[in-house]
Every structure is written in structure tokens, then in C-alpha cells.
LUMZA-583934 format. One record per residue (C-alpha): residue in one letter; x, y, z. Coordinates in steps of 0.25 Angstrom, whole numbers, plus 2048, in hexadecimal, padded with zeros to 3 digits. Layout:
<rs>
<r r="A" east="X" north="Y" up="Z"/>
...
</rs>
This chain:
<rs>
<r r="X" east="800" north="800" up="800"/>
<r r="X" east="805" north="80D" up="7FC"/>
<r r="X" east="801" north="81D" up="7FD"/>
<r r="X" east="802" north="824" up="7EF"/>
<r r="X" east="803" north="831" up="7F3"/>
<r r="X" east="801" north="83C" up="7EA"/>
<r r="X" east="806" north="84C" up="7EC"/>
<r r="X" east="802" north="857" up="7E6"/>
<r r="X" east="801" north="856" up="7D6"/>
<r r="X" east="803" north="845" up="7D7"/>
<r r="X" east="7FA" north="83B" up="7D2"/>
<r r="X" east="7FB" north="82D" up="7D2"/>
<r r="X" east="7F3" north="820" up="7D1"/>
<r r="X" east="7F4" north="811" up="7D9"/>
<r r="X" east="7EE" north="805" up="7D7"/>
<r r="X" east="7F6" north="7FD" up="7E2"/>
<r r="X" east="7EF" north="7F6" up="7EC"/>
<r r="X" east="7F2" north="7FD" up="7F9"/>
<r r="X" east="7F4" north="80C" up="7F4"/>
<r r="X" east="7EF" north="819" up="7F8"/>
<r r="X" east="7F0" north="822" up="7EF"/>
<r r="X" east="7F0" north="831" up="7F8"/>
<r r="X" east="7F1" north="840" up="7F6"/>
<r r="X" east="7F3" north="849" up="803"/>
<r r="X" east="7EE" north="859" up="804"/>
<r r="X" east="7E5" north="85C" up="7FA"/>
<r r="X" east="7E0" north="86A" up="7FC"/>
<r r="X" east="7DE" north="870" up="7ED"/>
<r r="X" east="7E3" north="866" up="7E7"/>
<r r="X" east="7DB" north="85A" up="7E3"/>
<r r="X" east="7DD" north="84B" up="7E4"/>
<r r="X" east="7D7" north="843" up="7D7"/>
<r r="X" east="7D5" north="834" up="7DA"/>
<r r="X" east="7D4" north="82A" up="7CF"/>
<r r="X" east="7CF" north="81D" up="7D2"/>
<r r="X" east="7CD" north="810" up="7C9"/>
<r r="X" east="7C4" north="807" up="7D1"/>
<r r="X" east="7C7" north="7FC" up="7C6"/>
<r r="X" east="7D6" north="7FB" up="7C7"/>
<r r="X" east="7D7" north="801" up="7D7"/>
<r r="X" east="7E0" north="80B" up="7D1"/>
<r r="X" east="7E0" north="81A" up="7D8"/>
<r r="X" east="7E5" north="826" up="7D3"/>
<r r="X" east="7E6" north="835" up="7D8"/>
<r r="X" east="7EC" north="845" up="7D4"/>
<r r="X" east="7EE" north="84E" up="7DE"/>
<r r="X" east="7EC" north="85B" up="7D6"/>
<r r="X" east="7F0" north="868" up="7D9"/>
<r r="X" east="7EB" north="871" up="7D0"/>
<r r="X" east="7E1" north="872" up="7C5"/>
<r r="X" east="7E9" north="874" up="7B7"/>
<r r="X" east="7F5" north="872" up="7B3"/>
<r r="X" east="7F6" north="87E" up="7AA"/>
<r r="X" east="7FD" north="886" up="7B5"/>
<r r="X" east="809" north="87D" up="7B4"/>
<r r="X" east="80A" north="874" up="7A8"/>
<r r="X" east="818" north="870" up="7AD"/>
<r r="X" east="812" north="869" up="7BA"/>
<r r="X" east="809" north="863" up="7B5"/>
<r r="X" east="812" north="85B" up="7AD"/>
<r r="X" east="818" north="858" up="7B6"/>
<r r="X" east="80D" north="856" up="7C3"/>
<r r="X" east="801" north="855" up="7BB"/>
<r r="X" east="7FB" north="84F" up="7C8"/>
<r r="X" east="7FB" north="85F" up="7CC"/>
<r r="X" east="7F0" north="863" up="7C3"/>
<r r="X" east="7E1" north="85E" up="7C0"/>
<r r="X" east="7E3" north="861" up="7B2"/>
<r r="X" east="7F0" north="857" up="7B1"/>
<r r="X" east="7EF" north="84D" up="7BF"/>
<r r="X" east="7DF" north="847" up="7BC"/>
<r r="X" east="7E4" north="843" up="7AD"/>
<r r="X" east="7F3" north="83E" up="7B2"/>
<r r="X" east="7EB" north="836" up="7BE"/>
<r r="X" east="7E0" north="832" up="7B4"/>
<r r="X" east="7EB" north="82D" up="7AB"/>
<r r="X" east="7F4" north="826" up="7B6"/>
<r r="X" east="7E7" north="81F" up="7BA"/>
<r r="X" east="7E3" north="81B" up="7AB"/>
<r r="X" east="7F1" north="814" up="7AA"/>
<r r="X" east="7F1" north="80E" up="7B7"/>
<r r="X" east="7E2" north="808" up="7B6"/>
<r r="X" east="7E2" north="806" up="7A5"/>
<r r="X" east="7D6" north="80F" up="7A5"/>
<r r="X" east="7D4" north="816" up="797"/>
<r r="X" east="7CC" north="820" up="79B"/>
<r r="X" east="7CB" north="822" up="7AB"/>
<r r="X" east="7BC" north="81C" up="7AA"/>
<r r="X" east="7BA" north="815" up="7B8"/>
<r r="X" east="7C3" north="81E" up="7C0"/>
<r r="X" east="7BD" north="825" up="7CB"/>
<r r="X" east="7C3" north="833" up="7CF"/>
<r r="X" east="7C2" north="838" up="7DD"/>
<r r="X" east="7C4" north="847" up="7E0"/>
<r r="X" east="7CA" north="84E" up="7ED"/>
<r r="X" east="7D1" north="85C" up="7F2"/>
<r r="X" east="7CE" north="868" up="7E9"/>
<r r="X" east="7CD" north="871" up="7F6"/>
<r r="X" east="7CE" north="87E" up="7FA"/>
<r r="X" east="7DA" north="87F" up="804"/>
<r r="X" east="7E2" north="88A" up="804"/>
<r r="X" east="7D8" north="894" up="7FC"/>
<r r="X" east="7CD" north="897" up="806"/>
<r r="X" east="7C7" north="8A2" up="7FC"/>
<r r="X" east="7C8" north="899" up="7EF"/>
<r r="X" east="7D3" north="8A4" up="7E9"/>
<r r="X" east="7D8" north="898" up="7E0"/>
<r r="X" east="7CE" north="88B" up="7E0"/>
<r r="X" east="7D9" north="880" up="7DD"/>
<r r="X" east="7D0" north="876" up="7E3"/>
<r r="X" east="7C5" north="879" up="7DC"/>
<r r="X" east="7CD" north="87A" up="7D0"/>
<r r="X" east="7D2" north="86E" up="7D3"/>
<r r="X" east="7C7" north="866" up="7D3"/>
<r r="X" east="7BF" north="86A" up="7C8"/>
<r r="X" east="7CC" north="869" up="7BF"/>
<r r="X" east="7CC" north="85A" up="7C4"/>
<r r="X" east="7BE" north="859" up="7BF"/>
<r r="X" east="7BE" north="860" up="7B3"/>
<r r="X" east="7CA" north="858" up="7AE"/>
<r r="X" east="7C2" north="849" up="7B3"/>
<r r="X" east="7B7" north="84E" up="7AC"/>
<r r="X" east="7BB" north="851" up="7A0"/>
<r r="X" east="7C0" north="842" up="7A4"/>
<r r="X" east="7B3" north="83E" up="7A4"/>
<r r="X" east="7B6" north="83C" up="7B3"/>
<r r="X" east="7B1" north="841" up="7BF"/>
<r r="X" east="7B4" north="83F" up="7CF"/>
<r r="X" east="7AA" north="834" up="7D4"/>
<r r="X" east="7AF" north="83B" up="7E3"/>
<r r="X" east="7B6" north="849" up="7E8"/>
<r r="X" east="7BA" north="84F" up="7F5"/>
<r r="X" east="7BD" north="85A" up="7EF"/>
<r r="X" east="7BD" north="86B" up="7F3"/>
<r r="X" east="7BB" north="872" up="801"/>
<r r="X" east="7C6" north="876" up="809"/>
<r r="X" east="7CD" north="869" up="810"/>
<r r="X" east="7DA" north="862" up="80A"/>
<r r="X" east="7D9" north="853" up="807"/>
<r r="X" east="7E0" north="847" up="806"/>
<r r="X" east="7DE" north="83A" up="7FA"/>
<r r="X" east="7E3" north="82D" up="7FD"/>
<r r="X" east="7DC" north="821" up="7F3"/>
<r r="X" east="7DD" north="812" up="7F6"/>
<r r="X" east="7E0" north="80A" up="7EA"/>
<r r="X" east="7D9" north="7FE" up="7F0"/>
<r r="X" east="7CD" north="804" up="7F3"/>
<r r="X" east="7CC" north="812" up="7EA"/>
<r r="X" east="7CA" north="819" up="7F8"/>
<r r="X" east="7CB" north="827" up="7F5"/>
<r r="X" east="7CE" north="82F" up="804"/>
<r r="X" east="7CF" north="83F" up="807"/>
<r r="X" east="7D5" north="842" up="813"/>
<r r="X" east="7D4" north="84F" up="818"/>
<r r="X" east="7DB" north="855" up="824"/>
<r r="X" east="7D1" north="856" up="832"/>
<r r="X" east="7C5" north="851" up="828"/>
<r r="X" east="7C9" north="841" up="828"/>
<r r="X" east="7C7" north="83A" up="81A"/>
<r r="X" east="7BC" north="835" up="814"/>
<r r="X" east="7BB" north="82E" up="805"/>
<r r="X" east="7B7" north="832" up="7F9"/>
</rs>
């Protein structure tokens, strides 16, 4: 049994018997969790920011940072991990996307944030079958590969599933 723990910008999958695959401190940012209830393979992005137009060059390099380059790049690791053509049968699971360090809204990330992630899975023809999304609290993901548990922790609130 092993932790994939993913930063800021990472993404990555599992299909191991055992894993969790976790993601700690999401406050704008936003965790999108790709599960293939066929194969027991579990994929997430830890986004950071909406487009990647602002810094073409990082996103080359992390596309995990943006929702424009990290749902595609996890879609795509999942595809090739589950031989999936077309990503039909995966169920996406949404969580952060709050407002943490902007009290008066001056910038929106999260709010961007999410609805950039589902623009991009709609366009997909995809859309999350569950979200914990917005509000003003940080979160935590971890996903069990064994059982596609998705869990939001949050600091002083406990955790509770999605």
C-alpha cells in the first residue's frame, strides 16, 4: 500500500491494490478526481489556476497547473492506463475551488477554477457526477484505488465523502 501524493500542479493515476492517491491544502485551487469503476483505476489534477495563457512556458512544463492543460493531461494518463478510447464510463469528482485568501471576491480563482474545469468536461461531453466545491474552508482529497472512496478532509470540520 502506497500514498500517491500529488503538489500543487501534479496529476497522476493508480490502479494498485492498496494506494491512495491524496492531495493536501486545496484552497482556490481544485482537485479533479477521475475514477474508472471497471478497471479500479484512480486519477487526480491538482489545479492552480484556470488558463494557461498566462504562462504558456509552465504549462509545458506542469500542465497539471492549469484546468485548461491538467483535465485533458489526466484524462489522457487515464485513457492510456484504462484503454479507454473516449473517457465513457469514467466518473469525475470535484473538490476545493474556495475563496480563502479573498474575503471581497477582488480575484475569483476558485470560481474560475471550477467553472473552467467544467466548461473543459463539458465540451468532453463529461460532467461531475459529485462536487464539494466553493465556500470558504481548505480541503484535502485522498481516493482509495480499492474502493474509488473519494474523502475531503478539512481542518476543524472532520471529513466526510463524496
Amino acid at each position: 500500500m502506497a500514498t500517491v501524493m500529488l503538489g500543487i500542479g501534479d496529476y497522476g493515476a493508480s490502479r494498485t491494490p492498496g494506494d491512495v492517491v491524496k492531495t493536501l491544502a486545496l484552497g482556490s485551487c481544485v482537485a479533479v478526481v477521475v475514477l474508472d469503476p471497471k478497471t479500479h483505476t484512480v486519477g487526480m489534477v491538482h489545479i492552480a489556476l484556470p488558463d494557461s495563457s498566462i504562462d504558456p512556458a509552465k504549462a509545458r512544463a506542469k500542465p497539471g497547473y492549469f484546468a485548461d492543460t491538467g483535465v485533458r493531461a489526466l484524462l489522457q494518463t487515464m485513457q492510456d492506463m484504462t484503454g479507454s478510447k473516449n473517457g465513457k464510463g469514467f466518473l469525475i469528482k470535484l473538490a476545493g475551488g474556495a475563496s480563502i485568501m479573498d474575503p471581497n471576491n477582488t480575484f475569483n480563482i476558485g470560481k474560475r477554477n471550477i467553472l473552467a474545469v467544467k466548461k473543459i468536461l463539458w465540451a468532453l461531453g463529461m460532467g461531475p457526477a459529485a462536487e464539494d466545491v466553493g465556500g470558504y474552508i481548505s480541503r484535502s482529497v485522498a481516493v482509495e484505488v480499492d474502493t474509488g472512496r473519494v474523502t475531503v478532509i478539512s481542518p476543524g470540520r472532520g471529513s466526510w465523502d463524496i
